[in-house]
Residue frames relative to the residue before (quaternion, step in Angstrom):
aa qw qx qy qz dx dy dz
X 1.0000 0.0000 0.0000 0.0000 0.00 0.00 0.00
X 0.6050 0.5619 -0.3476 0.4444 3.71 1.03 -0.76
X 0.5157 0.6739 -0.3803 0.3677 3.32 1.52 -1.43
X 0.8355 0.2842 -0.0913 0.4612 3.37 0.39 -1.99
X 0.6962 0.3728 -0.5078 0.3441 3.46 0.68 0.46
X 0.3384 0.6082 -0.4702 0.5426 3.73 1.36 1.14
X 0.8775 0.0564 -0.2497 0.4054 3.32 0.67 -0.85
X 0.2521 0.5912 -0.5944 0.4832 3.40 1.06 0.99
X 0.8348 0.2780 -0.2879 0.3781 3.59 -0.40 -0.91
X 0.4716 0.7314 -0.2342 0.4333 3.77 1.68 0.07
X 0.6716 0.4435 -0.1658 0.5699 2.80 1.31 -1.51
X 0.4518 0.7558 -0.3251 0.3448 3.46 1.48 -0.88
X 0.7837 0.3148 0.0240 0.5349 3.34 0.60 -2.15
X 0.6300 0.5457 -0.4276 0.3501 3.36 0.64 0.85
X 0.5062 0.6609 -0.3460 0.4327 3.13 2.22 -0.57
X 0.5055 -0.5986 0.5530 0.2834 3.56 -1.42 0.98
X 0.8451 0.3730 -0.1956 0.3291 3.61 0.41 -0.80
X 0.4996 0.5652 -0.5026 0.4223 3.28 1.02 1.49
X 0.3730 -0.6832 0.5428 0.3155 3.55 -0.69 1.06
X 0.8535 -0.3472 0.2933 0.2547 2.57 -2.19 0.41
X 0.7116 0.4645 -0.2857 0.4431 3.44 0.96 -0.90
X 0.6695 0.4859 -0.2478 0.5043 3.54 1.02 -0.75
X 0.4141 0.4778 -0.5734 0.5210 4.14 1.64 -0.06
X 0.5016 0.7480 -0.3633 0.2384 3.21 0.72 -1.94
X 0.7469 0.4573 -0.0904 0.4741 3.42 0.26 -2.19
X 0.6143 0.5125 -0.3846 0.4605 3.77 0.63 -1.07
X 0.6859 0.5296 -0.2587 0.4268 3.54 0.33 -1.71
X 0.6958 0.3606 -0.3240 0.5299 3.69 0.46 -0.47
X 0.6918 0.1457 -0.4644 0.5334 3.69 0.33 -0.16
X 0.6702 0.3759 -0.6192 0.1616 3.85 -0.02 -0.21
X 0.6633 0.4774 -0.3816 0.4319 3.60 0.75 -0.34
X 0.5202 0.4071 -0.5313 0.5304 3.77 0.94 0.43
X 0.6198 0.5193 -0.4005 0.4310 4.00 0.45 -0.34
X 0.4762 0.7717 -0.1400 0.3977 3.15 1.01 -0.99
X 0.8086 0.3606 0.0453 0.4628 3.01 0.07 -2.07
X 0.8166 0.3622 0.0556 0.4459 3.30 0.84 -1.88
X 0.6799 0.5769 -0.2836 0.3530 3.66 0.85 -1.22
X 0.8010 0.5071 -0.2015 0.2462 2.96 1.12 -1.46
X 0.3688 0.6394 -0.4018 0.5420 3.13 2.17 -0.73
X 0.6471 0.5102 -0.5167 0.2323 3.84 -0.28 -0.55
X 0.4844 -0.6741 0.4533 0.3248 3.30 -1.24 0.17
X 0.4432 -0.6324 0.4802 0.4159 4.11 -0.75 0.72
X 0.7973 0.1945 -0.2105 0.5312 3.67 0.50 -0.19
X 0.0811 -0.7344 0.6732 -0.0281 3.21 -1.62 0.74
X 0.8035 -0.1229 -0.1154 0.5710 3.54 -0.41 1.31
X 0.7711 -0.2299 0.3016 0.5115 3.46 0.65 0.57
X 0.4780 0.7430 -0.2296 0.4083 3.70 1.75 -0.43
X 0.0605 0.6961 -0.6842 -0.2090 3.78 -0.51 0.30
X 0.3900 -0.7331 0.5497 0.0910 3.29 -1.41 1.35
X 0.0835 -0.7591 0.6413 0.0741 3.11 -1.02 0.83
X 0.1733 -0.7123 0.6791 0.0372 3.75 -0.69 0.94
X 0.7576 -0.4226 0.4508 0.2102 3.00 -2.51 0.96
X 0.4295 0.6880 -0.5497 -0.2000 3.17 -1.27 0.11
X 0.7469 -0.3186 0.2336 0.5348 3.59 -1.06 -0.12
X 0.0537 -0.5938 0.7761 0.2051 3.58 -1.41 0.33
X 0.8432 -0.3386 0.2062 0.3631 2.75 -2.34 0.17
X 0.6780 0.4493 -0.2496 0.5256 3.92 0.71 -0.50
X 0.5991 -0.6428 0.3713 0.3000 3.65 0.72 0.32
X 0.5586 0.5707 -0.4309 0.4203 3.31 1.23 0.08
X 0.6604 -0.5802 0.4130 0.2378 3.41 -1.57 0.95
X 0.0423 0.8527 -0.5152 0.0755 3.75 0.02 0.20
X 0.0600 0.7893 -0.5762 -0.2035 3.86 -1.51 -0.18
X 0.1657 0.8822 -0.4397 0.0310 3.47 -0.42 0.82
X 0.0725 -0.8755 0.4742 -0.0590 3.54 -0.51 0.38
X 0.1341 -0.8541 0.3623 0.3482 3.80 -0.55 0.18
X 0.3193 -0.7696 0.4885 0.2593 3.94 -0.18 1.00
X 0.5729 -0.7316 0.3229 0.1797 3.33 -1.31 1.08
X 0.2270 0.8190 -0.5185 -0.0937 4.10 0.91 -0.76
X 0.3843 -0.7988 0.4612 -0.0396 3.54 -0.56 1.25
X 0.7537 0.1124 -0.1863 0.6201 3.46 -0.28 1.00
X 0.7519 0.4982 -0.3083 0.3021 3.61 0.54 -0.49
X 0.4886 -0.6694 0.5135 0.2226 3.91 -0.76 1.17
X 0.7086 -0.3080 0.3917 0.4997 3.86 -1.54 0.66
X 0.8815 0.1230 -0.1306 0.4368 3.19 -0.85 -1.30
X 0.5489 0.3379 -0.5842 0.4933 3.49 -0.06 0.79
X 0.6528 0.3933 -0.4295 0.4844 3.93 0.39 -0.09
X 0.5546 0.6316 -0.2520 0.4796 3.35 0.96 -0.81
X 0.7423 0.2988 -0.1845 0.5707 3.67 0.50 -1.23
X 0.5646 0.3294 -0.5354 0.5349 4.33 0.30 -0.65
X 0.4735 0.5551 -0.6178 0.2933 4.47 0.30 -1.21
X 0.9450 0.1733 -0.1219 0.2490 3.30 -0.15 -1.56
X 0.1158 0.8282 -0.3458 0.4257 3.20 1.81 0.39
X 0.8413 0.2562 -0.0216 0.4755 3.44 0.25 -2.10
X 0.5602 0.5728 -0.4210 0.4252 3.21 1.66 -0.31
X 0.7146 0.4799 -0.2422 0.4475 3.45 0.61 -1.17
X 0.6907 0.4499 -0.3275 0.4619 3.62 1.02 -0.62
X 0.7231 0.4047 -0.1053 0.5498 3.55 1.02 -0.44
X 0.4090 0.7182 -0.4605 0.3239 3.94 1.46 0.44
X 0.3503 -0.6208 0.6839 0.1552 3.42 -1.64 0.76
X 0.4019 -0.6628 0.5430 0.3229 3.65 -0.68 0.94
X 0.8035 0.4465 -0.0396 0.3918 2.47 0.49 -2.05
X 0.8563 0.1204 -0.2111 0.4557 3.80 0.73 0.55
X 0.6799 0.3218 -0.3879 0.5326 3.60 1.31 0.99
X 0.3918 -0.5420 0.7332 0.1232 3.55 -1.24 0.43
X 0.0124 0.5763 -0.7798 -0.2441 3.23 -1.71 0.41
X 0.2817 -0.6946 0.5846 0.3105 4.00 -0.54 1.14
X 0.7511 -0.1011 0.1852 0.6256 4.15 0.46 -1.01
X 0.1669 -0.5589 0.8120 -0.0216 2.16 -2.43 0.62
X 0.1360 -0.6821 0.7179 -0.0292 3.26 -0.95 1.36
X 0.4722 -0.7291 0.4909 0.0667 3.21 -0.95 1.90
X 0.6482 0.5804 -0.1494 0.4697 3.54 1.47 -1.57
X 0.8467 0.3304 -0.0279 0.4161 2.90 0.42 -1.46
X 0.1910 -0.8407 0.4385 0.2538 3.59 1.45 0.03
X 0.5062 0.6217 -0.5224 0.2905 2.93 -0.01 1.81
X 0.0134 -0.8411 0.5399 0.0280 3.53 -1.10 0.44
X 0.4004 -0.8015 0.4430 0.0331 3.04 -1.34 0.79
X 0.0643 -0.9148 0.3778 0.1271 3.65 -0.10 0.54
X 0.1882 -0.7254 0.6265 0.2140 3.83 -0.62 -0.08
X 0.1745 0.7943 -0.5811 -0.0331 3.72 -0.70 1.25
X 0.1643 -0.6353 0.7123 0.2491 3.49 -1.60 -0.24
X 0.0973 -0.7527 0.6511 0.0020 3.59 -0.63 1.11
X 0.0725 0.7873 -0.6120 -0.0186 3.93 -0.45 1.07
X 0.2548 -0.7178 0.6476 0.0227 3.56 -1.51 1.26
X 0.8462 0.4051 -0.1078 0.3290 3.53 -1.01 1.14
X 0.0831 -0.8696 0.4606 0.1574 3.93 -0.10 -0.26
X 0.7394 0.1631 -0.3166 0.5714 3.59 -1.31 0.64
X 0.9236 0.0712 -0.0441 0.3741 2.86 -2.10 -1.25
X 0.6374 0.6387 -0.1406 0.4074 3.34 1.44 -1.88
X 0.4720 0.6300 -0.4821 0.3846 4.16 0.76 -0.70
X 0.0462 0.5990 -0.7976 0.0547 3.48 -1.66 0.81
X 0.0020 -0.7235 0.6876 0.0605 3.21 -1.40 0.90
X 0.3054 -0.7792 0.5177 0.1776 3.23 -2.00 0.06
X 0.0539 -0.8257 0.5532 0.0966 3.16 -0.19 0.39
X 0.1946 0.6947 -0.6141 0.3199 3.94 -0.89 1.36
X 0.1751 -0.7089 0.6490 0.2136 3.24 -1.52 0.92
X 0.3424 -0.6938 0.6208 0.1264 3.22 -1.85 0.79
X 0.0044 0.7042 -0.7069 -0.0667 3.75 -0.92 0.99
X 0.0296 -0.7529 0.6573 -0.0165 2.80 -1.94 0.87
X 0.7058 -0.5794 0.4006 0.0755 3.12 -1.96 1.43
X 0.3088 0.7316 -0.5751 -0.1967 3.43 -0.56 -0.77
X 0.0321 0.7223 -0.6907 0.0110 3.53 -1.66 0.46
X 0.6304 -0.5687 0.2646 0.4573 2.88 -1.34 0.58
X 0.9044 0.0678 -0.0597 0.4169 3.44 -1.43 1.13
X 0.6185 0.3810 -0.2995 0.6185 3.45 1.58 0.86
X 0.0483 -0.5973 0.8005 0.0150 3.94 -1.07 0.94
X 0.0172 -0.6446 0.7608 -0.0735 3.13 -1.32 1.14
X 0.5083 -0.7397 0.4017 -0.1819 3.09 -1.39 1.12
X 0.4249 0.7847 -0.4482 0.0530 3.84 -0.45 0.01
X 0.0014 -0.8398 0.5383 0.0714 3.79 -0.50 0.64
X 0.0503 0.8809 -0.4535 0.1257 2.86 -1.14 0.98
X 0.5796 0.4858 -0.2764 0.5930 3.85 -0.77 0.10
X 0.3182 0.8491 -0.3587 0.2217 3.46 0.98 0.76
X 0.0972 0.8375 -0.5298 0.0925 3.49 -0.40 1.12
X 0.0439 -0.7632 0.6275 0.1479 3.49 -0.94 0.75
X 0.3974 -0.6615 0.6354 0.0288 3.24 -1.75 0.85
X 0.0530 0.7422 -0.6276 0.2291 3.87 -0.10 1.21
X 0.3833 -0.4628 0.7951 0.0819 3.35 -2.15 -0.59
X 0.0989 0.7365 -0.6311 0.2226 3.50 -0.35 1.63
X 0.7803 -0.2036 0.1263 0.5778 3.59 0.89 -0.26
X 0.6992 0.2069 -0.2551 0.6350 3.70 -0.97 1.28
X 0.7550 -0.3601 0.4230 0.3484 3.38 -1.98 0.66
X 0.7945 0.4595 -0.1341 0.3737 3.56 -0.34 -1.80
X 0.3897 -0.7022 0.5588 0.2068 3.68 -0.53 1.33
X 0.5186 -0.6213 0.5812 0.0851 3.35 -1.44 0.83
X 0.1643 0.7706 -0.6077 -0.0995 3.50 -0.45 0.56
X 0.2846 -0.7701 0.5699 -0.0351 3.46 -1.25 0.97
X 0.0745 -0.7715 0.5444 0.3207 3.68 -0.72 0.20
X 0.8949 -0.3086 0.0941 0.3082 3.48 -0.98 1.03
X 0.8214 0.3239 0.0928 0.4601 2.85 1.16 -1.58
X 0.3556 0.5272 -0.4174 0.6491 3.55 2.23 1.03
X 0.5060 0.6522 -0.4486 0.3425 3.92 1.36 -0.72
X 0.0948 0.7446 -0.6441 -0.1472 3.68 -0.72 0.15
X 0.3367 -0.8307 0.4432 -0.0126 3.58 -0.25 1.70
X 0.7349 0.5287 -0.1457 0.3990 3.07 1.67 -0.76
X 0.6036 0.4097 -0.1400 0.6695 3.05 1.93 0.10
X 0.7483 0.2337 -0.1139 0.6103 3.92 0.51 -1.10
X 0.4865 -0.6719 0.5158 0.2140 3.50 -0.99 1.67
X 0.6389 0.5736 -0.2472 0.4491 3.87 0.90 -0.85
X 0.6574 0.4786 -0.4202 0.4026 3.41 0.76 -0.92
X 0.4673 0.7085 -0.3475 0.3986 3.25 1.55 -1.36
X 0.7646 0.4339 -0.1638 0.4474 3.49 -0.08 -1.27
X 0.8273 0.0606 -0.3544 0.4317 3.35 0.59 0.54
X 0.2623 0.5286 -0.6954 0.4101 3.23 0.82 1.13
X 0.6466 0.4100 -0.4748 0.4340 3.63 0.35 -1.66
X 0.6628 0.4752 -0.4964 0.2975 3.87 -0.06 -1.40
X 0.7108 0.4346 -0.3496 0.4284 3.77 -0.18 -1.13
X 0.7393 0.4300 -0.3485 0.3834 3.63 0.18 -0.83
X 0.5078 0.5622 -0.3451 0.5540 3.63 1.36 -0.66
X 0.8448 0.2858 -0.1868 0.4121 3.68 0.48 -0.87
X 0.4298 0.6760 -0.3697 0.4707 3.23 1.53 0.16
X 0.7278 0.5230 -0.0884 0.4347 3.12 1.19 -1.74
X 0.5619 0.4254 -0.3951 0.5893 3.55 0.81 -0.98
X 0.7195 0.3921 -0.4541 0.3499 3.98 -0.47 -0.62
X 0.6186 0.4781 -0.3952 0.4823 3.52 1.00 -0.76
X 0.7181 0.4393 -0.3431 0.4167 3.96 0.54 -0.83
X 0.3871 0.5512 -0.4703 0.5702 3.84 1.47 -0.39
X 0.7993 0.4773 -0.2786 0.2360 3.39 -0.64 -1.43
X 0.7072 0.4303 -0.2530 0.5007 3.58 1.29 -1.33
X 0.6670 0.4361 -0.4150 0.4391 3.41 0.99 -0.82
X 0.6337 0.5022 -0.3721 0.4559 3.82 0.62 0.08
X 0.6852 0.5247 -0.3558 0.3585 3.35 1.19 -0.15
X 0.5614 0.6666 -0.1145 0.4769 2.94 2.27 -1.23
X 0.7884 0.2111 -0.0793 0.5723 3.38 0.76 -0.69
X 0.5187 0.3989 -0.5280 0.5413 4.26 0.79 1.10
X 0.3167 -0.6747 0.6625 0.0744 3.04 -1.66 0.20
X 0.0531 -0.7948 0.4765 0.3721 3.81 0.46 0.89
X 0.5522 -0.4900 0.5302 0.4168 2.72 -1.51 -0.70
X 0.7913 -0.5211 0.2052 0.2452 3.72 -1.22 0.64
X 0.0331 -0.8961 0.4300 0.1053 3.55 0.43 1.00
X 0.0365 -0.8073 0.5890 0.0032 3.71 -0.62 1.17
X 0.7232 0.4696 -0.3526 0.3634 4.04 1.10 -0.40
X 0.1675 0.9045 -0.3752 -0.1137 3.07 1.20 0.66
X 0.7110 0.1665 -0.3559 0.5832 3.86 0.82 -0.38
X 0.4160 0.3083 -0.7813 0.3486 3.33 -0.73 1.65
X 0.6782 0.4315 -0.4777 0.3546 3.71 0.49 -0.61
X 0.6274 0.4382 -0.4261 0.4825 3.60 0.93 -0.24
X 0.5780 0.4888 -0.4496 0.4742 3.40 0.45 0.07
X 0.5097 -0.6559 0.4963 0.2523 3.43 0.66 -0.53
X 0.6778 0.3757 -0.1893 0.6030 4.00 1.31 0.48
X 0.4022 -0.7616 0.5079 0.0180 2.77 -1.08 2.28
X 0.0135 -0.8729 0.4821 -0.0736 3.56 -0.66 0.89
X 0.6967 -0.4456 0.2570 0.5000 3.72 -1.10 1.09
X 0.6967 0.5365 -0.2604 0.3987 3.31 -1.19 0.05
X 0.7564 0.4337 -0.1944 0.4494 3.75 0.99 -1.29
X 0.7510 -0.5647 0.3380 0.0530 3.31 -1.68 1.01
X 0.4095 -0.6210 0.3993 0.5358 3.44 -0.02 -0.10
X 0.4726 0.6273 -0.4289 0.4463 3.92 1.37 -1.03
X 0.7019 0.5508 -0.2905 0.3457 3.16 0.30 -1.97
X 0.8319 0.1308 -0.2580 0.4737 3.72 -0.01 -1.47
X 0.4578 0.4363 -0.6656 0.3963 4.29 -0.06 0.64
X 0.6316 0.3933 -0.4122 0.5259 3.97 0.86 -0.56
X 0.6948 0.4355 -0.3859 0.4226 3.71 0.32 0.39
X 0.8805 -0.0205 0.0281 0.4728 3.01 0.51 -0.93
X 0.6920 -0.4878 0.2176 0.4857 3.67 0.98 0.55
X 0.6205 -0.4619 0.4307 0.4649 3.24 -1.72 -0.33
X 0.3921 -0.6125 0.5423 0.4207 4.11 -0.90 -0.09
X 0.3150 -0.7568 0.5091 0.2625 2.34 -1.13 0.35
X 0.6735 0.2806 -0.2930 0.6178 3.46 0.95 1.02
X 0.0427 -0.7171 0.6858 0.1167 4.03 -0.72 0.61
X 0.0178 0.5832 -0.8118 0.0236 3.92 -1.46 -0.04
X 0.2723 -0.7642 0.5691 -0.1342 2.97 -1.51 1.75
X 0.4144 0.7707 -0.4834 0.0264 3.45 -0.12 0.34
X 0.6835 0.0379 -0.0897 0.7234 3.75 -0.71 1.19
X 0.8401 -0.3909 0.1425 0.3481 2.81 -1.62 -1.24
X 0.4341 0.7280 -0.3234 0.4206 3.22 1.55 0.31
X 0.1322 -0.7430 0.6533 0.0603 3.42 -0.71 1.37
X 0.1884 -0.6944 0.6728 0.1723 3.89 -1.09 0.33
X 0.0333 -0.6872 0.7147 0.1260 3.99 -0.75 0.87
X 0.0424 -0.7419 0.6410 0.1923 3.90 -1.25 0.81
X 0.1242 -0.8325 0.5174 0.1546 3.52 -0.75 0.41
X 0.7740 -0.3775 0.1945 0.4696 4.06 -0.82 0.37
X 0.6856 0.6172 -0.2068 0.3259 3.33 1.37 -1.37
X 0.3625 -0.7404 0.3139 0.4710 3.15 1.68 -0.23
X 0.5884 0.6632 -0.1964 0.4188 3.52 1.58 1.12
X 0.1045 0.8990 -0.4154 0.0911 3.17 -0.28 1.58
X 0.6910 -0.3989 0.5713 0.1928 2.66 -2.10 0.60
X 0.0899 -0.7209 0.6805 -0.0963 3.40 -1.78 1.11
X 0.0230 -0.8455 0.5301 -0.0600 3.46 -0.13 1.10
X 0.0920 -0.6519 0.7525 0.0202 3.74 -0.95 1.05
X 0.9479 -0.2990 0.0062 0.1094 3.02 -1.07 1.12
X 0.5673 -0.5535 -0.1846 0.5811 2.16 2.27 2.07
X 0.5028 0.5662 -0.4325 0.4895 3.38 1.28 0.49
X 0.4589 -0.5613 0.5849 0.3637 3.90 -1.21 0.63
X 0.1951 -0.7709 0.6009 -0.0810 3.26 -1.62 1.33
X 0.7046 -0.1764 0.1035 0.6795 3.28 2.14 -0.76
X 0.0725 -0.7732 0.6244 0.0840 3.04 -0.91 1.14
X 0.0003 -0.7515 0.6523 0.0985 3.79 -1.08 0.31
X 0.4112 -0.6420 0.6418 0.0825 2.82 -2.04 1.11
């Protein structure tokens, strides 16, 4: 990662069609990466870190491609959104798309660390790739939201931070990228080590409508998690906000009502 953030921010300062202020800007983070990134360690708690760097347009970005062994597109694809949907924040993520074809998706997150005076948040979207036996990865549009002086949090995008100079900015590059990273190492290690189950309805789930016949995989990839389950014997009951549920005999859909 140190490798390609050298020749990311290289490839950066070689483009003709940055002004002076934006070399300016580059030169100060490439010689704070430089200096500072590389000392860091690739793992934290057991964590592989992934850190910002410049893309071709000067924006601040992190991307990388994560290995998952033995495991085929649409099985990376299906555990991807699996752990997403099992592991969503209403109240601070968005899925923006999902491209069924093209195995991809797109998120919108706010990740917040801490409470009162002390709270920092992030706000960034994450798009992902799949291929066989490859999750690939990029976040971006990154903005963190803190308290550096005075009542009224500060929000900043990533790339106004000057880490190489202000001890604070510092601390939340490391913080976000640490929490960036741990969700990404959650997510693969849940993709690496599940086995879905067999997906055959695919365009109802892209439509968005759970139907006899479908799994329990199948109808959370359609239509979310419930937000309420009830078990009895073999009868599972999914309720969902819409005032619509799901009926499962022995994990297969037996009746759905609207």
């Amino acid at each position: 990662m140190k490798r390609l953030l050298i020749i990311a921010i290289a490839s950066l300062l070689c483009s003709s069609s940055l002004t002076a202020k934006d070399n300016k800007s580059t030169d100060d983070l490439g010689q704070w990466a430089e200096s500072e990134l590389a000392k860091y360690p690739e793992t934290v708690d057991g964590v592989k870190v992934y850190y910002p760097a410049p893309d071709e347009d000067g924006k601040l970005s992190v991307s990388d491609l994560i290995d998952i062994e033995g495991k085929s597109k649409t099985a990376i694809f299906t555990n991807a959104l699996v752990y997403i949907y099992d592991n969503f924040d209403s109240e601070n993520e968005v899925i923006e798309s999902i491209d069924y074809e093209s195995k991809r998706f797109i998120i919108a997150r706010k990740l917040k660390q801490g409470s009162g005076k002390n709270t920092t948040a992030y706000e960034y979207i994450s798009a992902f790739q799949i291929a066989d036996g490859i999750l690939s990865f990029v976040s971006y549009n990154i903005r963190a939201e803190y308290r550096e002086k005075g009542i009224l949090p500060r929000k900043l995008d990533i790339e106004k931070l000057k880490p190489q100079e202000n001890t604070r900015h510092r601390e939340l590059v490391e913080e976000f990228s640490f929490l960036n990273s741990k969700i990404l190492k959650e997510m693969s290690d849940y993709i690496s080590s599940t086995t879905p189950e067999s997906i055959t309805h695919w365009d109802d789930i892209k439509e968005g409508n759970a139907v006899k016949g479908m799994n329990k995989t199948e109808v959370k990839l359609a239509l979310g998690c419930p937000y309420s389950e009830r078990v009895s014997g073999k009868r599972t009951k999914w309720m969902y906000d819409n005032n619509s549920v799901v009926i499962f005999t022995d994990g297969i859909v037996t009746a759905v009502m609207y």
